[in-house]
C-alpha positions as CSV (number, residue, x, y, z in Angstrom):
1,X,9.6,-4.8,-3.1
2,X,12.1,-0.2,-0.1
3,X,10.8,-0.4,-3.7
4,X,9.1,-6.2,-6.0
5,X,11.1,-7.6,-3.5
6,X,12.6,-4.9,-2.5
7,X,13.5,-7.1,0.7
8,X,16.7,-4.5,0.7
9,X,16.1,-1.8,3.6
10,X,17.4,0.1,0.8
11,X,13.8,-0.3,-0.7
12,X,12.8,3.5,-0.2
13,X,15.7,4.9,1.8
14,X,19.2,5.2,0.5
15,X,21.1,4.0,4.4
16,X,19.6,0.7,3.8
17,X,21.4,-2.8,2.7
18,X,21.1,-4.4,0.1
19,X,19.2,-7.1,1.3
20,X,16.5,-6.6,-1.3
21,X,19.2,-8.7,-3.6
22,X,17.8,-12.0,-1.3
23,X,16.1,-14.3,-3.6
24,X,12.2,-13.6,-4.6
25,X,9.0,-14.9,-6.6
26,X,10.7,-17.8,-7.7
27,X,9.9,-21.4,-6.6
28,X,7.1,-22.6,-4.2
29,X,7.7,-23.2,-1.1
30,X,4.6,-25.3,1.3
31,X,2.4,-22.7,2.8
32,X,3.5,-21.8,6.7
33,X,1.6,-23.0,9.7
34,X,-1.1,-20.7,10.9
35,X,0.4,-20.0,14.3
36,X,1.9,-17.0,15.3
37,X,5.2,-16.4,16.2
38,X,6.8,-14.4,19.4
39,X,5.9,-11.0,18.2
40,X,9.5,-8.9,18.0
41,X,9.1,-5.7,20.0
42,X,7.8,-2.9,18.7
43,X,9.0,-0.1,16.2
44,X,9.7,3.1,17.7
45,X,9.3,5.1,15.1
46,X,6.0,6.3,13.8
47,X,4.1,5.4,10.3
48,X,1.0,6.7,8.8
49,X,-2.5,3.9,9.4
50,X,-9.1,2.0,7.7
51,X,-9.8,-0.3,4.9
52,X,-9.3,2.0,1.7
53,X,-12.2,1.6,-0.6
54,X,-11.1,-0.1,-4.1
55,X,-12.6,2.7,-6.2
56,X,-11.8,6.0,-3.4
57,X,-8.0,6.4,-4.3
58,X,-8.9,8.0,-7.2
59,X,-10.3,11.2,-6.2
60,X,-6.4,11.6,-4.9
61,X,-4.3,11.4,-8.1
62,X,-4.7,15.4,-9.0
63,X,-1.6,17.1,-8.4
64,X,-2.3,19.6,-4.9
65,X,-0.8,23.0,-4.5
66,X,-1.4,23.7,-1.6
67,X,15.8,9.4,11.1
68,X,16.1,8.4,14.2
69,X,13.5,7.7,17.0
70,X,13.5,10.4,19.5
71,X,12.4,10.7,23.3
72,X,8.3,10.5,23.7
73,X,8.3,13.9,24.3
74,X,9.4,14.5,21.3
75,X,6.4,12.8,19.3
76,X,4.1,14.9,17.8
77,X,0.2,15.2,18.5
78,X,-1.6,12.6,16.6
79,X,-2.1,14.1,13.2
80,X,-5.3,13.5,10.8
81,X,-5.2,9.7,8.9
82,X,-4.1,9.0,5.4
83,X,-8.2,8.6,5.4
84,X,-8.7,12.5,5.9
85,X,-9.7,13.1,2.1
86,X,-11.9,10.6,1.6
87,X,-13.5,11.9,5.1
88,X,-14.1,15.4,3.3
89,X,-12.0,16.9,5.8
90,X,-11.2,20.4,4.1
91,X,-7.8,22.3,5.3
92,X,-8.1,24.9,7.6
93,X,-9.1,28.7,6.2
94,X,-6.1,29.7,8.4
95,X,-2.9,28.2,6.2
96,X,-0.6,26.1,9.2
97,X,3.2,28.1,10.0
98,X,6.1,26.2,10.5
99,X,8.3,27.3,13.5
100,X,10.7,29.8,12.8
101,X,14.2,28.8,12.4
102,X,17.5,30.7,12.3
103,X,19.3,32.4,9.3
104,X,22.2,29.2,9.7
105,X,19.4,26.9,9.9
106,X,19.6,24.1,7.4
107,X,15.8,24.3,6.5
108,X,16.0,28.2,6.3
109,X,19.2,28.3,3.8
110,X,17.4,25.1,1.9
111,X,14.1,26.9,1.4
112,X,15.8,30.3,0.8
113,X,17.1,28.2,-2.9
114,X,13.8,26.5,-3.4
115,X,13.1,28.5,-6.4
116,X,16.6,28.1,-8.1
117,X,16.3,24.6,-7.8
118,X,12.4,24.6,-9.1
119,X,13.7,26.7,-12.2
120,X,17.2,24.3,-12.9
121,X,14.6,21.1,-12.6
122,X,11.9,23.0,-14.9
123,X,9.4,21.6,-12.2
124,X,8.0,22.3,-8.9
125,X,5.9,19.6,-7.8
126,X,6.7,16.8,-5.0
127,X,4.3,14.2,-3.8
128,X,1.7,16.6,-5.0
129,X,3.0,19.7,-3.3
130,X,4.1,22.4,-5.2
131,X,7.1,23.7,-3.7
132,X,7.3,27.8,-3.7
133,X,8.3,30.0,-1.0
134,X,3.9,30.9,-1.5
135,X,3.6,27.5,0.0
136,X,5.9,27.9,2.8
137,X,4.5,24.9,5.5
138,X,4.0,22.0,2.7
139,X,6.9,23.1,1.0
140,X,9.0,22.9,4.3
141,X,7.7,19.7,5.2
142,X,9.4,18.5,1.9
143,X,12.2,20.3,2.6
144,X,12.6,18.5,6.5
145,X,12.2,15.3,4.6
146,X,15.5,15.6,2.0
147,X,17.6,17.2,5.2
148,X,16.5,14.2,7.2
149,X,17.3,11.5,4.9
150,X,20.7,13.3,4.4
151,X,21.2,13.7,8.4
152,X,21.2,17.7,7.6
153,X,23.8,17.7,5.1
154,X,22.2,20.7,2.7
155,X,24.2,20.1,-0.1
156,X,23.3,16.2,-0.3
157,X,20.4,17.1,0.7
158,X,19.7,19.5,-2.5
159,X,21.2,17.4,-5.2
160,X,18.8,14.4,-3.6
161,X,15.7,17.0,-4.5
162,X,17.6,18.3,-7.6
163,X,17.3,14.8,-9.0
164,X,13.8,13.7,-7.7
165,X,12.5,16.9,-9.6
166,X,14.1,16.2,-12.5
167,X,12.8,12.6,-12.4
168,X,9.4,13.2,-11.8
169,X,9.0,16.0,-14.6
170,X,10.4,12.7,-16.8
171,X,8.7,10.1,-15.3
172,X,5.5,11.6,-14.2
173,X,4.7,9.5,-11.4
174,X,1.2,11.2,-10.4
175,X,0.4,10.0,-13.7
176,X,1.6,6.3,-13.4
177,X,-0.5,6.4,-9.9
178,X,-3.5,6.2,-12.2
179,X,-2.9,4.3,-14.9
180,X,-4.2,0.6,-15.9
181,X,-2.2,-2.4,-15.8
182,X,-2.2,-5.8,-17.2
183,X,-3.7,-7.7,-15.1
184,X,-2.0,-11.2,-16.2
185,X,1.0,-9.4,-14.7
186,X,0.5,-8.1,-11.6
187,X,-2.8,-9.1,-10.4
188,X,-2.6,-9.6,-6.5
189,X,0.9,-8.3,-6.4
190,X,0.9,-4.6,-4.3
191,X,-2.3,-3.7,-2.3
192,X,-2.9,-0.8,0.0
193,X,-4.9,-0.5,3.4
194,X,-5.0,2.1,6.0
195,X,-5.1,0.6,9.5
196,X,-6.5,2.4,12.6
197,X,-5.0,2.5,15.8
198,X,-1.4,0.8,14.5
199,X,0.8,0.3,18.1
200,X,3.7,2.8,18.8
201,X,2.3,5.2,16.1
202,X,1.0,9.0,16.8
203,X,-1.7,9.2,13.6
204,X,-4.8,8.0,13.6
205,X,-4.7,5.8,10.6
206,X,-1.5,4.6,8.9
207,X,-0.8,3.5,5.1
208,X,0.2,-0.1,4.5
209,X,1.2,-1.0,1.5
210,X,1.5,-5.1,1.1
211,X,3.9,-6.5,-1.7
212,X,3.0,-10.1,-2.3
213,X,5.5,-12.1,-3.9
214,X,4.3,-15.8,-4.0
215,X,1.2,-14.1,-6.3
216,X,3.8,-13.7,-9.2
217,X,2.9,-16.6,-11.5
218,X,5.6,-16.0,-14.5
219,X,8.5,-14.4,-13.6
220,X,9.5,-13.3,-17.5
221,X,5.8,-12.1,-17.8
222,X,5.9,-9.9,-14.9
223,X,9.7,-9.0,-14.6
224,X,10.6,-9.3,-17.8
225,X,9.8,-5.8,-19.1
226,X,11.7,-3.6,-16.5
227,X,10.3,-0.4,-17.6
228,X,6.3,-1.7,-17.2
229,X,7.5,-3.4,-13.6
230,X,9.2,-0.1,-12.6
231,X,6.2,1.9,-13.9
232,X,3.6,-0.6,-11.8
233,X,6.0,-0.6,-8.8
234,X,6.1,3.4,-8.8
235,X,2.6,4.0,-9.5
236,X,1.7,2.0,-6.4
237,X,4.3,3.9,-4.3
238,X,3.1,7.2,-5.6
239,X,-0.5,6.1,-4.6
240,X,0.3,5.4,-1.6
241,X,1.9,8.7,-0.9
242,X,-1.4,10.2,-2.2
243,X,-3.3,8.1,1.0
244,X,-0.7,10.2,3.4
245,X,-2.4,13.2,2.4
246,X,0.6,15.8,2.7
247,X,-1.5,18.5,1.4
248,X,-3.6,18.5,4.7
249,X,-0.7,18.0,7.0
250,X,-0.5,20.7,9.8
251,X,2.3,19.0,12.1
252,X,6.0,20.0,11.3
253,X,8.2,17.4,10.6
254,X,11.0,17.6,13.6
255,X,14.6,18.3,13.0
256,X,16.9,15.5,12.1
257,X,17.5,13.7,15.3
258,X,14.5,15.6,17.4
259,X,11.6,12.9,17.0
260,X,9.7,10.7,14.5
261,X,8.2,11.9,11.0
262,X,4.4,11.5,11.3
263,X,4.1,11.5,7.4
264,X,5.3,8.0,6.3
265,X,4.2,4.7,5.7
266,X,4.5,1.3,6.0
267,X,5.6,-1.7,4.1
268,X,5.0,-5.7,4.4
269,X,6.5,-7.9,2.3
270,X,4.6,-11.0,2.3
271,X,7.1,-14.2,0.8
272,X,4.7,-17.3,1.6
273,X,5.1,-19.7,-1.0
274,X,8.4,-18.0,-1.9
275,X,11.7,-19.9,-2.7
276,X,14.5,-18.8,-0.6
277,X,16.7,-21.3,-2.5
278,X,19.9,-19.2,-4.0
279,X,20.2,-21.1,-6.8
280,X,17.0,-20.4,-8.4
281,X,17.6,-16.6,-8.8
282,X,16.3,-15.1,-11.5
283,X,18.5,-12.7,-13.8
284,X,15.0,-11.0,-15.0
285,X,14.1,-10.9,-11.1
286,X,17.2,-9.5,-9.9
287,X,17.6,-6.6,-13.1
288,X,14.1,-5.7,-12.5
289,X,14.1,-5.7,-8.4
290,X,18.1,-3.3,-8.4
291,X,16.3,-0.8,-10.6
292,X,13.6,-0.6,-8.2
293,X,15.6,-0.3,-5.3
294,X,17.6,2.2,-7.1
295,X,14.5,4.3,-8.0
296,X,12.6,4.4,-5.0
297,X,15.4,4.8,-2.5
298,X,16.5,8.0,-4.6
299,X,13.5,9.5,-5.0
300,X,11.1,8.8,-2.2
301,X,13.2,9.7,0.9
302,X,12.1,9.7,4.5
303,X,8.7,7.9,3.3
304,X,8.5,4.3,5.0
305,X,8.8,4.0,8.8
306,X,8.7,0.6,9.3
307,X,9.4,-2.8,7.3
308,X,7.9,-6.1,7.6
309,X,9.2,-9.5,6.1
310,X,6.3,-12.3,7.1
311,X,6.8,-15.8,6.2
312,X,9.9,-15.8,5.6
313,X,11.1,-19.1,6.8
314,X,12.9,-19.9,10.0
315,X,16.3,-21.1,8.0
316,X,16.9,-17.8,6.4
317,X,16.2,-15.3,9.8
318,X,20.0,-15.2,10.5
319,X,20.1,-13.5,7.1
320,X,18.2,-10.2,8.1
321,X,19.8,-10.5,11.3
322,X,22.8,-10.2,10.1
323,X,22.0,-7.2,8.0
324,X,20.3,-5.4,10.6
325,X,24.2,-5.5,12.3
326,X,25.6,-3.5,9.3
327,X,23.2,-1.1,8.9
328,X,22.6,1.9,10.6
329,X,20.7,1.8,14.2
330,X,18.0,4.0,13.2
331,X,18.0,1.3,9.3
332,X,18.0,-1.5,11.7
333,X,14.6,-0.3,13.6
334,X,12.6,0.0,10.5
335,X,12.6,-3.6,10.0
336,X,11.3,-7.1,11.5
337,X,11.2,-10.3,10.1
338,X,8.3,-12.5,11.2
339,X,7.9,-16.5,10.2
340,X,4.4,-16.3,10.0
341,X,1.9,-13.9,8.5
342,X,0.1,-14.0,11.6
343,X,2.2,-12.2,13.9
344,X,1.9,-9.0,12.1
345,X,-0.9,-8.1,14.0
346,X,1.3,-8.3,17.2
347,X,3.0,-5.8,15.4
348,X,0.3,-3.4,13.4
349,X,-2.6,-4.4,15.2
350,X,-6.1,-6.2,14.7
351,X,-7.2,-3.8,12.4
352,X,-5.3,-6.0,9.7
353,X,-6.8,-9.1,7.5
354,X,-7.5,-11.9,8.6
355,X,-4.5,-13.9,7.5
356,X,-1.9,-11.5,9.0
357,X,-3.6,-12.4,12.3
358,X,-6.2,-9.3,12.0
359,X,-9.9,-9.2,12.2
360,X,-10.8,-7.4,8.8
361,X,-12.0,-9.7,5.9
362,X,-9.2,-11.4,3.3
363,X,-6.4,-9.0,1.9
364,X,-8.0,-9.0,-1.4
365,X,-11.3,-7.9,-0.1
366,X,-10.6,-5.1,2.2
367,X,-7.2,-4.1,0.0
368,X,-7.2,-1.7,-2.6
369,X,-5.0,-2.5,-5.9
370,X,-3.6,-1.0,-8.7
371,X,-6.0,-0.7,-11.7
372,X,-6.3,-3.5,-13.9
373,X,-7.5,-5.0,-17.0
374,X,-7.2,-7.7,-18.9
C-alpha cells in the first residue's frame, strides 16, 4: 500500500521503484470529478478475478497440504477463480504433474534441495502449501514463482525462499489472515473482491485487493504502531493469497520468460481525498509504509500482476511516468495511473463497484474486509 501506500512498484515485487516513498493519507484533497478518463491500454500480463462474501474467507485460513508477458500462445488455459473454494469445487482424485524438466533445469536442481532448505528454515509451509518432494506440483509451482522473481537465478532464488520460510515460521502470517483488528484504525482501509471476466486475463475470476488511503482518519492512530500496521497490512495480503486458491491449481506456472503466471493478483490503490503535497509527509507514514514495502516485496514474490493508482491527480502523473522509465519493462507493465476512479473499469471490467466505474453495489457493500472490532 506492493505492500499502506505502498504506491512503490516495489510493493510486492523486489524489481520495483520506490515510488511507494510518494506522499499518502495525509491531507484532503476535493473529491475528483465523476468522469472517466482515456482508459490506458491494457496490461498484458494476467491476474487472478465475483463479489467475495464478507463472512466466506474464512473457511480459507487453515493451512493446505496439498516476469515478463509472453506471446498469446504462450498463455495458459483459463484456470479455476480465486472463487473455486467457496464453489465446493474439490481437487481432482488424480493429483496434477508438472512437465518434466531436465537434470540442469533450474526448477529440477531447486526442488531436488527443497528438503534441506525446509529442515535449515524448521518450516515447510508457503502460501498454505506444504512444500515436500510428496507434493511435487504445488510445491513446484512455488518453486516457479522464487526462480521467476529472480529471472532463474537458483541461488537468489533459494536464499529469497530461505528467508520467506524463516519469516513466516516467525511471523505466522496464516495466523494474522484471521485475526481481529481495531476497527478505529483501519476500518475501510484494504478490502478484497474477486471480479469475473477482468480484460487481458486467462482465469475466470481474479483477486482485487483495494487499499484505500483517504479512509485513514489519524495518521499516528493507524501508522503509529508499525508492528500492528504491518501485522493488518500482512494479514490482508496473506488473505488474499488464500482467495487464489493455490492448493487447487492444476496449470504450471511457465518458465521465466515463456508466458504469464495465472496465480496472481491485483492491486488498486485508491488516493481520492489524498494529499499529494510533499511537505506534509508524515515521518510515522513513511516508517510504517518502507517496512511494508520491505516485507511484502521480500516475501510475497511473483504474486501481483497488475497495479492501479486511481485518483491520483493530474499534477502528479509525470511522477509515475517517470518511474515507469527506470524500472524494468516487464515493472513498468504492471502499473497504470488513472485520474479518476472511474476508469478502472476500462481497465478490470464492469464487474467492479460502482464508483470505479463498475456495475456491482458500493465498495463497502460488495467488498470483504479484514475483521474488526471495536
Amino acid at each position: 500500500m506492493a505492500q499502506s501506500g505502498e504506491m512503490a512498484a516495489t510493493a510486492e515485487e523486489p524489481a520495483t521503484a520506490p515510488m511507494d516513498a510518494a506522499p499518502l493519507p495525509l491531507g484532503k484533497q476535493p473529491d475528483a470529478p465523476d468522469s472517466a478518463s482515456t482508459p490506458r491500454d491494457p496490461v498484458t500480463e494476467k491476474s487472478l478475478t465475483g463479489p467475495i462474501g464478507k463472512h466466506q474467507s474464512d473457511n480459507l485460513l487453515g493451512k493446505n497440504t496439498d516476469d515478463p508477458a509472453a506471446t498469446a500462445a504462450a498463455v495458459p488455459a483459463r484456470v479455476p477463480g480465486p472463487g473455486a473454494a467457496t464453489e465446493q469445487i474439490k481437487p481432482s482424485s488424480t493429483a496434477p504433474a508438472w512437465p518434466q524438466t531436465p537434470a540442469e533445469h533450474p526448477l529440477t536442481k531447486f526442488f531436488s534441495q527443497i528438503e534441506v532448505l525446509t529442515k535449515e528454515a524448521a518450516h515447510d509451509e508457503v502460501y498454505g502449501i506444504t512444500l515436500s518432494p510428496k507434493n511435487e506440483f504445488h510445491t513446484k509451482l512455488i518453486l516457479q514463482k522464487y526462480l521467476r522473481a529472480n529471472q532463474n537465478d537458483l541461488d537468489k532464488a533459494k536464499q529469497q525462499l530461505l528467508d520467506t520460510l524463516k519469516w513466516r515460521k516467525d511471523f505466522d502470517p496464516v495466523k494474522a489472515a484471521g485475526e481481529t483488528f481495531e476497527r478505529s484504525r483501519f476500518e475501510g482501509l484494504g478490502w478484497l473482491l474477486q471480479v469475473e471476466d477482468v480484460p487481458e486475463s486467462a482465469n475466470k475470476r481474479d483477486v482485487v485487493t483495494f487499499n484505500i488511503y483517504g479512509a485513514v482518519k489519524d495518521n499516528k492512530k493507524t501508522f503509529g504502531d508499525i508492528d500492528a500496521f504491518l501485522r493488518w497490512r500482512v494479514g490482508l495480503m496473506e488473505r488474499s493469497v488464500q482467495h487464489l486458491n493455490l492448493s487447487l491449481a492444476t496449470q504450471p506456472i511457465p518458465d521465466f520468460g515463456a508466458g504469464p503466471d495465472p496465480y496472481q493478483g491485483i492491486q488498486v490503490h485508491d488516493y481520492l481525498q489524498v494529499s499529494f503535497i510533499p511537505m506534509r509527509r508524515d515521518r510515522l507514514v513513511n516508517a510504517a509504509i518502507k517496512k511494508t514495502i520491505d516485507v511484502l516485496g521480500r516475501y510475497y514474490p511473483e504474486m501481483l500482476s497488475r497495479k492501479y493508482f486511481v485518483n491520483v491527480p493530474l499534477v502528479m502523473g509525470w511522477v509515475y511516468q517517470a518511474a515507469k522509465m527506470i524500472v524494468s519493462k516487464e515493472t513498468a507493465k504492471k502499473f497504470t495511473v488513472l485520474s479518476y476512479g472511474s476508469a478502472l473499469a476500462g481497465e478490470l471490467g464492469k464487474g467492479l463497484p460502482k464508483e470505479y466505474g463498475g456495475e456491482k453495489g458500493a465498495l463497502s457493500e460488495v467488498g470483504e474486509p479484514m475483521k474488526l472490532e471495536d
